[in-house]
MARLOFI-301885 format. One record per residue (C-alpha): x, y, z; residue in three letters. Coordinates in steps of 0.25 Angstrom, whole numbers, plus 5000, padded with zeros to 4 digits. Example, Ala and Ser with C-alpha at 12.3 -4.5 7.8 and 13.67 -1.06 7.14 Angstrom:
BEGIN
504949825031ALA
505549965029SER
REM end
This chain:
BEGIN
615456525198UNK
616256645207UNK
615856675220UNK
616856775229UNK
617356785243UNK
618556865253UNK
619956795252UNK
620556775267UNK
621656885265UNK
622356955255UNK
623156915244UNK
622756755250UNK
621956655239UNK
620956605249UNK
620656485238UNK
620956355246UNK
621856235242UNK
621156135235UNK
619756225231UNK
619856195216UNK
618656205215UNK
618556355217UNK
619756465210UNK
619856585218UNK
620356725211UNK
620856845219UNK
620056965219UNK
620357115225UNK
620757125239UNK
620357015247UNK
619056965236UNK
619156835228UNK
618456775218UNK
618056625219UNK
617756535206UNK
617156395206UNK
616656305197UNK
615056265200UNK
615156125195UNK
614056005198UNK
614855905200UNK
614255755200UNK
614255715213UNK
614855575218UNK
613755545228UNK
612355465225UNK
611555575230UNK
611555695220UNK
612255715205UNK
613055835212UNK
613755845224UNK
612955915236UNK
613956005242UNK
614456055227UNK
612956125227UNK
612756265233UNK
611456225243UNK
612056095249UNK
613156175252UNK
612556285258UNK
611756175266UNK
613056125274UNK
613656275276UNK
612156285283UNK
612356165290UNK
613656205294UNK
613356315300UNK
612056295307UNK
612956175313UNK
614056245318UNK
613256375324UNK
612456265333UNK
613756205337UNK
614256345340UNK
613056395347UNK
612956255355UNK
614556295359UNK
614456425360UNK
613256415371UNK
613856415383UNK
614456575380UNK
612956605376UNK
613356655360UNK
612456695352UNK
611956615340UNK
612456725331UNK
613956715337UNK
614056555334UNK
613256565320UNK
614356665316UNK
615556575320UNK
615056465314UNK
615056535301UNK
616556565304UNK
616856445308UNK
616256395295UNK
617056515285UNK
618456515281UNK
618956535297UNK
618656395300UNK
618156285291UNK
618156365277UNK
619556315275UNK
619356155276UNK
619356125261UNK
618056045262UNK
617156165268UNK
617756265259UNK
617156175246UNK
616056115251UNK
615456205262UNK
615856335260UNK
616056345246UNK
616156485239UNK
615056465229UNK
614156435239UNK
614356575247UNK
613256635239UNK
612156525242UNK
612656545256UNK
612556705256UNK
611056685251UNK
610656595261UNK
611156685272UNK
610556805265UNK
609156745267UNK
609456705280UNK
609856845283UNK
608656885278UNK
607656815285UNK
608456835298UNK
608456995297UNK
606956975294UNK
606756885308UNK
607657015314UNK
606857105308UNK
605557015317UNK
606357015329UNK
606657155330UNK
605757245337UNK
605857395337UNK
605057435348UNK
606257455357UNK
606757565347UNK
605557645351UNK
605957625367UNK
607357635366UNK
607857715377UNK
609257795379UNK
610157675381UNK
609657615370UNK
609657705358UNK
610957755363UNK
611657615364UNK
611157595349UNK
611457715342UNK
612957715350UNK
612957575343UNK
612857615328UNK
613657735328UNK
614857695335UNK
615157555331UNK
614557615316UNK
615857705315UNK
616657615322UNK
616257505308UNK
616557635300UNK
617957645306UNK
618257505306UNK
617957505291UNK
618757605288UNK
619957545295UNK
619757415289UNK
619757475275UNK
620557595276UNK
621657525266UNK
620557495257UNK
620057575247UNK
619057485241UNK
618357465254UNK
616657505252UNK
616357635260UNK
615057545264UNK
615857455270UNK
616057515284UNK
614557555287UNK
614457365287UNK
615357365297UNK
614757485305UNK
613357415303UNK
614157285309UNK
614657335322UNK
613357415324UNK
612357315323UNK
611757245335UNK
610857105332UNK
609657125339UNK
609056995337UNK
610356935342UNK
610457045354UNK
608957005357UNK
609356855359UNK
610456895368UNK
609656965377UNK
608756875377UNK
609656745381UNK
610456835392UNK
609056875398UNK
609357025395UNK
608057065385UNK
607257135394UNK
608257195403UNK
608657345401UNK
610057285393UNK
609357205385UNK
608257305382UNK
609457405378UNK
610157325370UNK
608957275363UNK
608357395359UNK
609957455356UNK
610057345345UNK
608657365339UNK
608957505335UNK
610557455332UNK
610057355323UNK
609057415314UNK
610157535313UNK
611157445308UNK
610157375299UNK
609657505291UNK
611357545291UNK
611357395285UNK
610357425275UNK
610657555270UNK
612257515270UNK
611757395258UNK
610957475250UNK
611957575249UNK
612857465246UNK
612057395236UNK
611657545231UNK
613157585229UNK
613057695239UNK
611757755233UNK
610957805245UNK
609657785238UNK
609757625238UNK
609157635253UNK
607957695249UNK
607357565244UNK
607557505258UNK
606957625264UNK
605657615258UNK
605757465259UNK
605857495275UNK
604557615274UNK
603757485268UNK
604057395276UNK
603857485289UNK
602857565283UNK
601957465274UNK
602157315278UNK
602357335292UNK
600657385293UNK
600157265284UNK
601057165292UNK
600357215304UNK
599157205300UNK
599157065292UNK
600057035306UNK
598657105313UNK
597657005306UNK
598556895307UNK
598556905323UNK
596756925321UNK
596856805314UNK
597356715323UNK
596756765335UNK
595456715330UNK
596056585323UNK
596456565339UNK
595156595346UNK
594556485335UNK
595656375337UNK
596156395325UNK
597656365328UNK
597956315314UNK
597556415306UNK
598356515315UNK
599656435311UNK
599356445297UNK
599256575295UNK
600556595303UNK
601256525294UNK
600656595282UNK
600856735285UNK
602556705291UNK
602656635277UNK
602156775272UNK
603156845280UNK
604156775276UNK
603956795263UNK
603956945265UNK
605456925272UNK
605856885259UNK
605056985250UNK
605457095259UNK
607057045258UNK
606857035242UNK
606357195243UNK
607557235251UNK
608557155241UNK
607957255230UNK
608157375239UNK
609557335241UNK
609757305254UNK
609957145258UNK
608657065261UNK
608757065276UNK
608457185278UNK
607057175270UNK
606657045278UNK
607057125291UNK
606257235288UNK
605157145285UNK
605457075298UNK
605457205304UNK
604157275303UNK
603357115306UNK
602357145317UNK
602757095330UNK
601856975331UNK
601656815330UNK
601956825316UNK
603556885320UNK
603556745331UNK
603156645321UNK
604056695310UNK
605156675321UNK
604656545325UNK
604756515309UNK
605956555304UNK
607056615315UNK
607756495317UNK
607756445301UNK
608056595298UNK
609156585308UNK
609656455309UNK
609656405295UNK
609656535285UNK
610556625294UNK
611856545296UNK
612156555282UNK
612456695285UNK
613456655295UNK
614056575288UNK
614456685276UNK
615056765287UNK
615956645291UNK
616356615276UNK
616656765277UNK
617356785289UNK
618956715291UNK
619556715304UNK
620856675299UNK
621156795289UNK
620556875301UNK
621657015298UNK
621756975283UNK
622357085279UNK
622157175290UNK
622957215303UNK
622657125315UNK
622357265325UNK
621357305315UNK
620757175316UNK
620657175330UNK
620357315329UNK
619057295321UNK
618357185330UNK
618657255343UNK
617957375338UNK
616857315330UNK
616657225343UNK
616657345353UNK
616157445346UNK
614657415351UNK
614957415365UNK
615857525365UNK
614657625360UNK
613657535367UNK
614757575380UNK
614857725377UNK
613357735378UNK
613057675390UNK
614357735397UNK
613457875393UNK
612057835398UNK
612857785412UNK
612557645410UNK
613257525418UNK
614457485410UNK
613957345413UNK
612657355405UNK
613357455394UNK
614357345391UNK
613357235390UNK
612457325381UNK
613557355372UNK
613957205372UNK
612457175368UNK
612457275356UNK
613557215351UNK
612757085347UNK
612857065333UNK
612056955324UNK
611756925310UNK
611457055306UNK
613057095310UNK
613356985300UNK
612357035290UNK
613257165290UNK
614457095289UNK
614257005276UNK
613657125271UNK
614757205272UNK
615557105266UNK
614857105255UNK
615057265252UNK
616557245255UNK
616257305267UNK
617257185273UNK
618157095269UNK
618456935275UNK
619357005286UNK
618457125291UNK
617157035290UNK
618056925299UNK
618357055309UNK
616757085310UNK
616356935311UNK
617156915324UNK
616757045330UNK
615256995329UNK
615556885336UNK
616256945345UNK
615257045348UNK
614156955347UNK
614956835355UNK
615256935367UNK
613856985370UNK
613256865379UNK
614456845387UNK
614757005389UNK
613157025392UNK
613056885402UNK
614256935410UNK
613857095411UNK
612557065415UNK
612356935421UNK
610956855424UNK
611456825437UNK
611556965442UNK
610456965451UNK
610956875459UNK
611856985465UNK
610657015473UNK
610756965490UNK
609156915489UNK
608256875480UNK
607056945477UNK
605856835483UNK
604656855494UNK
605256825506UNK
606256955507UNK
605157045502UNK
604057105512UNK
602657035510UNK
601957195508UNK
603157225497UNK
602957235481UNK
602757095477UNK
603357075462UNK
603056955453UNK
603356895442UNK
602156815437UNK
602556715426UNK
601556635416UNK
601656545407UNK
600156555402UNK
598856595405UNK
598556475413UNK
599556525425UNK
598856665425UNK
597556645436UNK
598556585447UNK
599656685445UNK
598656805445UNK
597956745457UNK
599056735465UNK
599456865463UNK
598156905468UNK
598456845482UNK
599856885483UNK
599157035490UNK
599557125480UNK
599257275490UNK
599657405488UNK
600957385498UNK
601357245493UNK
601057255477UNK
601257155466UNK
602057175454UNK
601757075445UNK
602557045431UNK
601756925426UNK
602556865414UNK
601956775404UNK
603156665399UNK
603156635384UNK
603956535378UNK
604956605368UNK
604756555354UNK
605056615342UNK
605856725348UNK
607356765347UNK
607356825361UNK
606356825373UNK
605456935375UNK
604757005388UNK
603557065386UNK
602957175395UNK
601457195394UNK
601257335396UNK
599957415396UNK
600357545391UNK
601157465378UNK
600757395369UNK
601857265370UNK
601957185361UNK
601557015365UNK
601156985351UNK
602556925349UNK
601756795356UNK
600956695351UNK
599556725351UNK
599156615362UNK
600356685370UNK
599956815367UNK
598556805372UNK
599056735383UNK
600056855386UNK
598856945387UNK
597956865395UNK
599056875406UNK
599157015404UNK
597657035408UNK
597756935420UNK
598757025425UNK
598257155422UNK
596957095430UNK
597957075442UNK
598357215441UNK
597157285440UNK
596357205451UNK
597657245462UNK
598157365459UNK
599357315469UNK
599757225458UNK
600657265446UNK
600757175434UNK
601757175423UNK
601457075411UNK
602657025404UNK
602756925395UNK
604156845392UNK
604356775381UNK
605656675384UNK
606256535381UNK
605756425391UNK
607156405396UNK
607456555400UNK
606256585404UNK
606456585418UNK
607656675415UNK
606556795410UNK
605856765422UNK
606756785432UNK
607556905424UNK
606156975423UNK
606056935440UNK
607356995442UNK
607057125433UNK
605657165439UNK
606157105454UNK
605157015457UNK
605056925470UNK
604256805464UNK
603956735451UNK
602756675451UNK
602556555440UNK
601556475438UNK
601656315440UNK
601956235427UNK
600956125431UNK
599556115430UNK
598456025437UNK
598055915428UNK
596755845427UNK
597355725436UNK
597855825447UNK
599155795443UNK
600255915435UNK
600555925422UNK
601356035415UNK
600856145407UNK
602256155400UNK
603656105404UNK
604456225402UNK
603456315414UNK
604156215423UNK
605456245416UNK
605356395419UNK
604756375431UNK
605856275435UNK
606956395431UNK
606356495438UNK
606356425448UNK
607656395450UNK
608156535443UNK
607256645447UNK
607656765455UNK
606756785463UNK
605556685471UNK
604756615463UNK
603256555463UNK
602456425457UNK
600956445456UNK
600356315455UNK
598956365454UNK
597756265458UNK
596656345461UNK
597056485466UNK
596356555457UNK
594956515461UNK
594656615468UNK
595356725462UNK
594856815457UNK
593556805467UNK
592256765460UNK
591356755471UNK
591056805484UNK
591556685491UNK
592856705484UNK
592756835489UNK
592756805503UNK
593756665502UNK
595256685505UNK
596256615496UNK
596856535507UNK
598756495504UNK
599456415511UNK
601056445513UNK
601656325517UNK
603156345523UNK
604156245524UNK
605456315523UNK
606456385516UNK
606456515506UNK
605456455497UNK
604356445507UNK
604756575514UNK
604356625500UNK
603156565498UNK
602856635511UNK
603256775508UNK
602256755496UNK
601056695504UNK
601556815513UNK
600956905504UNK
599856835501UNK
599456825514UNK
599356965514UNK
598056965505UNK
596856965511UNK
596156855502UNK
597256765506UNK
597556675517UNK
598756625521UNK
599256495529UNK
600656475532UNK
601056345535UNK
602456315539UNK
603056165541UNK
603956155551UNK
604756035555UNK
604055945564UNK
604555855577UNK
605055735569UNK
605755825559UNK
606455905569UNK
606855775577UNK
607455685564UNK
608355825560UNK
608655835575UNK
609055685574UNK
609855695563UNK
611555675567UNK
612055645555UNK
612255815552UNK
613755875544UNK
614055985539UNK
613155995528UNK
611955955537UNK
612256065548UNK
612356175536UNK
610956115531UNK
610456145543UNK
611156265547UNK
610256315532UNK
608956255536UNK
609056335549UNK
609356455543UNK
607956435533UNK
607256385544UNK
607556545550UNK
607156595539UNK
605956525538UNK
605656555553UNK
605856705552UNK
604956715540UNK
603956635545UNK
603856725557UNK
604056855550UNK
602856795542UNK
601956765555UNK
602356895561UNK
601756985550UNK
600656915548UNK
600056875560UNK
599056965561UNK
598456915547UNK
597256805549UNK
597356765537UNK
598856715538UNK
598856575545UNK
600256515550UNK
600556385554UNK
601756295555UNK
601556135554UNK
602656045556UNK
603155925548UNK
604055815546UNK
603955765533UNK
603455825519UNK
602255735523UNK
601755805532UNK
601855935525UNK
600955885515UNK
599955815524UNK
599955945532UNK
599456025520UNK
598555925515UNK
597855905527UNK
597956045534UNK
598156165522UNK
597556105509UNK
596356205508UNK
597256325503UNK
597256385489UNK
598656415487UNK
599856355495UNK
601156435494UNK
602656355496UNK
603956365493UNK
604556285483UNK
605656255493UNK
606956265485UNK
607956165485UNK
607256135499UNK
607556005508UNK
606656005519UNK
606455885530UNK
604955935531UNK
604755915515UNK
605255775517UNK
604655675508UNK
603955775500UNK
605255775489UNK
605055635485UNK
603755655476UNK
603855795473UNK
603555825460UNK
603555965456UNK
604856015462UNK
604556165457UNK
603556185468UNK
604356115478UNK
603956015488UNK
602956085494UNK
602156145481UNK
602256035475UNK
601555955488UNK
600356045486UNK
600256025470UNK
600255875473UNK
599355865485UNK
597855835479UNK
597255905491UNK
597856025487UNK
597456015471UNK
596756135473UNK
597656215478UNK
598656325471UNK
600156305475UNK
601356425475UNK
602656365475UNK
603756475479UNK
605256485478UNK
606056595484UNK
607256645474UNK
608356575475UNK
609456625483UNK
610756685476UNK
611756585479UNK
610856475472UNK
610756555459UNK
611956595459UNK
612356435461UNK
611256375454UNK
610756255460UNK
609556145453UNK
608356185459UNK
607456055456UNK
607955965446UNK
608155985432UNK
608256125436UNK
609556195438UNK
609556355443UNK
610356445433UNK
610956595433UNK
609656695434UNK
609556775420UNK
609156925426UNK
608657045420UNK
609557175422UNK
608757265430UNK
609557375431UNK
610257405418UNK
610457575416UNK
609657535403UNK
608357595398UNK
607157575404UNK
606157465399UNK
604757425403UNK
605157295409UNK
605857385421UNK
605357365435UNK
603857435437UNK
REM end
C-alpha cells in the first residue's frame, strides 16, 4: 500500500530514524511518496489475534480521543482570554501534527500513522458535511433583504479587496514556480474573504452585542460575505474537478433551482401539516405521539442531508455544499430546533475535530519559511491578517463613521471558522499550497480569529454606561413625566399581576407608559441568543420556540395589546428573549440601558402553597432575579402578587365604585425613596388610595444612640452618612407632602419605633387592610429601627420589610412590591456581594448610539 504527503523542506528526506516499517521516495519538488507494508500481525495480548493499534479504526479512535481531549484542555485554559472554541480546536490539531508531538517515535507509528490519513480525511469529510448542513439551518437570510448602506458596503469592500489582495499574495508566492495551478489563487482569495457567520453569531452573542447596531451590522455583513464566498468556493471546485470547463457548474446550478424552487414548497408544506398535527395531538394530551413523530420526520431529514451530499458529489462539487443547501432552504420552525438539539454537538464535538486534526498533520511550525524568504513570510500573514479590517476601515472612514465602532466592525469581520479551513485543505488538495504556505494561512486564522474578542471587549466595553453621573431610577424623575418599563415574564402565570399594576401606575396623556414587556426563554438548542420583537405591521417569526412556549409567547402579546388598547397613554412593545439562564440578566439589563427605562418589574419566583408557606416555581427565576438585582442599571421592582387582580378589571358595580387602597411604608434610605417615587405615581390615579407611612426613630432609640461613648473614626463617618440619608430622606419626604397636600386621597403619617418589633406589630395591627404594600428592598441596609427583624429573615431578595409582609398571616392576602433603587456607580464599578451567594458583576450594555444603520429595536 502508498499513501502520500509534503516533505518539511526541500531536498530534506522527512522519513524518521527508526520507521522501518515505512520507505519513503522523493517525488517533484517538495511531494513524497510513502510505502508501507499492511501486515496483520498476531498480536501478543490475550485479548484479540491482531494488535489493536495496527488496525486503521482503533487508531483513528485515539487520534479522536486525542483531540477532543486536548481541545477541552485548551478551551478550559484558554478561558480566561474569552477564545473561541474554533481557536483552541485548531491548536490542538497543531499541537498534535508534525509541530509538536508528530516527531516522538511512538505518536508517529502508533497515532498518526500515514496509512491511516485516509480514514482520517473520510471522517472529517462527513463531519464537514453534516456541520455545513447545521450552517446551512443556522443561517437566516432575512437580513440580506434589510440590509442597509453600512452593511452591503462593508461586505462588498470585504470580498474585493482582500479577494485581490489572495490574488497577489498567490502570485508572489509562486512567481519562481512555473508548475503552480492558475486556480490556485482564487483558494487563497476565497480564504481571506470569508467571514464565519455561525462563529461571528456566537461572539456577538457572548459579548452581549447581537441586538445592538454593531452586532446587527456585522451580522448581516457576514451573511451576504459568506454565501459569496461559498458559491466562489463552489464554482472554484467544479471548475477544478472540471479541468477548467465552465460548463461543469451547471449541474450545481440546477441542483441549487431544485432545491430552491421544488423541495423548498413540499418541505413547507409537509413542515405546514406537521405543526397542524401536533396542535391537535396537544389539545388531546397526546404528548407521546407528538415525540414520535418528531423523531421520525429528523430521521427523514437527515437522511435527506445525506442524499442531497451524494447528488452534489456527482455534480462535482464536495458534499457540503449539497447538505448545506439542504440545510438552507428548511423552514424556519420546531423541526430546525430539534434537529439542533439532536445532532449540533455530535456533529461538532465528535465528527468535526477530525478535520482539525488534518490541518495539524498539515501544518509544521518548525519548517515555517522552508524555502521561502522570512520578509515574505511575515509579509503574507500581515496582510492576510489585515486585509479585512483595512477594507472593513476604508469604508467606514467614507460613511463618517467612529474610528472606534469602524475598527471593532473590521475586527469582527475578520472572524474566520471551519469553512476558512474548508478552503485551505481544499486548496491543498489542488496545489493551490504547499506544507509552508498552508502553515502561513493556518496562523493567520488564528491570529485573526484569536484577536477578535479581546479587540472587541476593549473598543466597546460593557461597562460604559457607567460614565454616566446618575442612574436612570424614579426618585430623580418627575411623578407627571414619561414612565418607561421593562415588564419581564417568565410564563403566563406572572401576566394578571404585571398588567394590573400597570394599570394603577396612572398612565395620563402627560405622564404616559412605555411599556417593553419581555417574555424570558431559556436558550436551548441554539448556537446564539435571539430577541424577538413582536411587531404588528411584520410578520416575525416565534416559531423557532416550542409550541407550549410559542402559544405562551402569544398569549402575552394579546394581554399586552389589551393593556394598550384599553389606555391609549400606554405604549407597549412585546419582545421575546431567548438566553442561557446564567446571562440572562445581562439581556435584561442591556435591553434596560438600550431603550432607557427607569424600572424593571419581575415578577416574584415563589408562590403560595396549599399550607400558606413558599415554594419555588423554578430555581433559576431566583437566579435571574438574584442578578438583576445586584446588576441592573437602572431600579428594579419584585411583584409578589396575592390578590391584586381581584378587582381588576371591574366586574360589578361595587367594583366600580371601591378604591384599591396601597400602603407605602418608608423606613429609609434610597430604596424606600424609591418605592415612594413609585407609589408617587400611583397616588395620582384616581382609583387608588394611598397611605404613606414613615417609621421614625422613637424616644428609647434616640436615648441608647445618644448614650453610646464608645464612637471612633469609623463610628463618626457612619454617622456623618446616616445623617446625610436621613436629609435626603426628610427633603423627599417633604417635597412629597407639599405637592400632594391637596389630594384627599393621599394619607401621611409618621409612627415611631424602636425595634423591628414594633414595626411589624404597627402594621399588623393598624395597616393590614390594604391591597398592595409598597417597600424598599433596603439595600445592603443596617438600620437600629429593623433590629431583630434580620435574625429570621428569610427571603433576603425582598429585604426585611417585604419579606415581613410575605410572612405575616394577617396579611396573606395581600400583594407586596418590593423596590431597589439602581445602584450607585462607585458599587458597580467596585462590585460588592449584595446578599449571600451572590456577587454584583460588570453590567454587559447595549451600544445605543453606534453611527450604524437603523433597526427596529431603536428607541420608539
Amino acid at each position: 500500500m502508498m499513501g502520500s504527503g509534503t516533505a518539511a523542506n526541500k531536498g530534506v528526506r522527512p522519513m524518521a530514524s527508526g520507521l522501518k516499517n515505512y520507505y519513503v521516495k522523493r517525488g517533484l519538488e517538495k511531494e513524497f511518496e510513502v510505502c508501507f507494508l499492511d501486515n496483520r500481525t498476531v498480536g501478543l495480548t490475550q485479548w484479540q489475534a491482531t494488535s489493536p493499534l495496527m488496525t486503521y479504526l482503533p487508531s483513528f479512535m485515539v487520534q479522536l480521543t486525542l483531540i477532543i481531549t486536548l481541545s477541552r484542555l485548551l478551551m478550559i485554559i484558554f478561558k480566561p482570554l474569552r477564545q473561541p472554541r474554533f481557536v483552541c480546536e485548531i491548536l490542538a490539531g497543531v499541537m498534535l501534527g508534525p509541530t509538536f508531538m508528530q516527531n516522538l517515535q511512538q505518536v508517529a507509528i502508533y497515532v498518526n500513522k500515514p496509512e491511516g490519513v485516509l480514514l482520517l480525511e473520510t471522517m472529517g469529510s462527513l463531519g464537514v458535511t453534516f456541520y455545513m448542513f447545521l450552517m446551512g439551518l443556522e443561517m437566516d437570510l432575512t437580513p440580506i433583504r434589510k440590509m442597509e448602506k453600512t452593511a452591503y458596503s462593508v461586505a462588498i469592500a470585504g470580498i474585493i479587496l482582500p479577494g485581490f489582495a489572495g490574488m497577489i499574495l498567490y502570485r508572489l508566492v509562486k512567481i519562481d514556480q512555473e508548475d503552480a495551478p492558475m486556480e490556485g489563487g482564487f483558494f487563497w482569495a476565497i480564504a481571506l474573504t470569508v467571514t464565519s457567520f455561525s462563529d461571528l453569531a456566537r461572539i456577538l452573542s457572548k459579548l452581549k452585542l447581537m441586538s445592538t447596531d454593531l452586532g446587527k451590522t456585522a451580522l448581516a455583513s457576514a451573511v451576504l460575505t459568506d454565501l459569496v464566498s461559498w458559491i466562489l468556493l463552489v464554482a472554484t471546485i467544479a471548475m477544478v474537478n472540471g479541468r477548467g470547463n465552465v460548463l461543469r457548474i451547471i449541474p450545481t446550478l440546477i441542483f441549487m433551482l431544485l432545491c430552491w424552487f421544488v423541495i423548498r414548497p413540499l418541505l413547507f408544506r409537509m413542515i405546514k401539516r406537521i405543526g397542524a398535527e401536533r396542535e391537535d395531538s396537544l389539545s388531546s394530551s397526546s404528548s407521546s405521539m407528538e415525540g414520535q413523530c418528531s423523531d421520525k420526520h429528523v430521521g427523514f431529514i437527515l437522511t435527506g442531508v445525506l442524499f442531497c451530499g451524494f447528488i452534489t458529489e456527482l455534480c462535482g462539487v464536495h458534499p457540503m455544499f449539497g447538505a448545506f443547501m439542504f440545510g438552507l432552504i428548511i423552514p424556519r420552525g420546531e423541526i430546525r430546533t430539534k434537529i439542533m438539539d439532536k445532532i449540533e454537538e455530535f456533529v461538532v464535538g465528535i465528527m468535526l475535530p477530525p478535520v482539525f486534526l488534518v490541518a495539524g498533520l498539515r501544518t509544521n511550525i518548525v519548517f515555517i519559511a522552508a524555502g521561502y524568504r522570512y520578509w515574505l513570510v511575515a509579509t503574507v500573514i500581515i496582510v492576510a491578517s489585515l486585509i479585512k479590517i483595512i477594507s472593513t476601515l476604508l469604508v467606514c472612514a467614507y460613511l463618517r463613521c467612529s474610528f472606534r465602532d469602524s475598527l471593532a466592525l473590521g475586527v469582527l469581520m475578520n472572524t474566520k471558522g471551519v469553512i476558512a479551513i474548508i478552503v485551505l485543505q481544499e486548496g491543498r488538495n489542488v496545489k493551490g499550497f504547499d506544507q509552508p504556505t498552508f502553515t502561513w494561512m493556518v496562523l493567520s486564522i488564528i491570529l485573526m480569529t484569536g484577536l477578535v474578542v479581546p479587540v472587541v471587549s476593549f473598543t466597546h466595553k460593557s461597562t460604559r454606561h457607567l460614565k454616566q453621573q446618575h442612574r436612570m431610577n424614579l426618585e430623580r424623575s418627575r411623578p407627571e413625566s414619561e414612565l418607561r418599563v421593562l415588564a419581564c415574564l417568565h410564563s403566563s402565570k406572572n401576566l394578571s399581576g404585571l398588567i394590573n399594576l400597570l394599570h394603577l401606575s396612572n398612565a395620563t396623556r402627560k405622564s404616559p407608559i412605555v411599556v417593553f414587556a419581555v417574555h424570558l426563554i431559556e436558550l436551548t438548542g441554539r448556537a446564539s441568543a435571539m430577541l424577538i420583537l413582536h411587531d404588528k405591521s411584520e410578520t416575525n417569526d416565534i416559531s423557532s420556540n416550542p409550541i407550549r412556549e410559542r402559544a405562551e409567547s402569544e398569549q402575552i402579546v394579546r394581554s399586552f395589546e389589551s393593556l394598550q388598547n384599553d389606555n391609549r397613554a400606554v405604549t407597549v412593545h412585546p419582545l421575546t428573549a431567548v438566553s442561557p439562564y446564567a446571562t440572562m440578566h445581562e439581556d435584561v439589563s442591556n435591553l434596560a440601558i438600550d431603550k432607557h427605562v427607569s424600572v424593571i418589574l419581575l415578577p416574584y419566583h415563589k408562590k403560595p402553597n396549599d399550607i400558606g408557606g413558599w415554594e419555588d416555581q423554578n430555581l433559576e427565576y431566583k437566579r435571574v432575579s438574584q442578578n438583576l438585582l445586584a446588576n441592573a442599571p437602572c431600579s428594579v421592582g419584585i411583584l409578589v402578587d396575592r390578590g391584586l387582580t381581584r378587582h381588576l378589571p371591574l366586574e360589578s358595580q361595587h367594583d366600580q365604585i371601591r378604591k384599591i387602597r396601597i400602603a407605602m411604608l418608608f423606613v429609609e434610605g434610597a430604596d424606600d425613596r424609591e418605592a415612594l417615587a413609585y407609589a408617587w405615581r400611583m397616588g395620582a390615579n384616581p382609583r387608588v388610595t394611598l397611605t404613606v407611612v414613615r417609621f421614625v426613630p422613637g424616644k428609647d432609640l434616640l436615648e441608647s444612640v445618644a448614650d453610646d461613648d464608645d464612637a471612633d473614626l469609623d463610628v463618626f463617618s457612619a454617622m456623618f452618612e446616616k445623617e446625610k440619608e436621613k436629609l435626603l430622606d426628610d427633603d423627599y419626604i417633604n417635597e412629597f407632602r407639599f405637592r400632594t397636600m391637596h389630594n384627599q386621597f393621599i394619607t401621611y403619617m409618621e409612627k415611631p419605633v424602636n425595634s423591628g418589633d414594633q414595626i411589624v406589630s404597627t402594621i399588623t395591627s393598624a395597616h393590614n387592610d390594604y391591597d398592595l404594600y409598597i417597600v424598599g428592598r433596603g439595600y445592603d441596609r443596617q438600620s437600629p429601627m429593623t433590629s431583630g427583624l434580620a435574625d429570621w429573615s428569610e427571603f433576603p431578595e425582598l429585604g426585611l420589610i417585604g419579606d415581613t409582609l410575605i410572612s405575616v398571616d394577617s396579611l396573606m392576602s395581600a400583594s407586596v412590591l418590593v423596590m431597589q433603587q439602581s445602584p450607585p456607580v462607585a458599587a458597580l464599578a467596585n462590585p460588592r456581594v449584595s446578599q449571600k451567594g451572590n456577587t454584583s458583576g460588570s453590567n454587559k450594555g447595549f451600544s445605543s448610539d453606534h453611527p450604524f444603520v437603523s433597526h427596529r429595536l431603536s428607541n420608539p
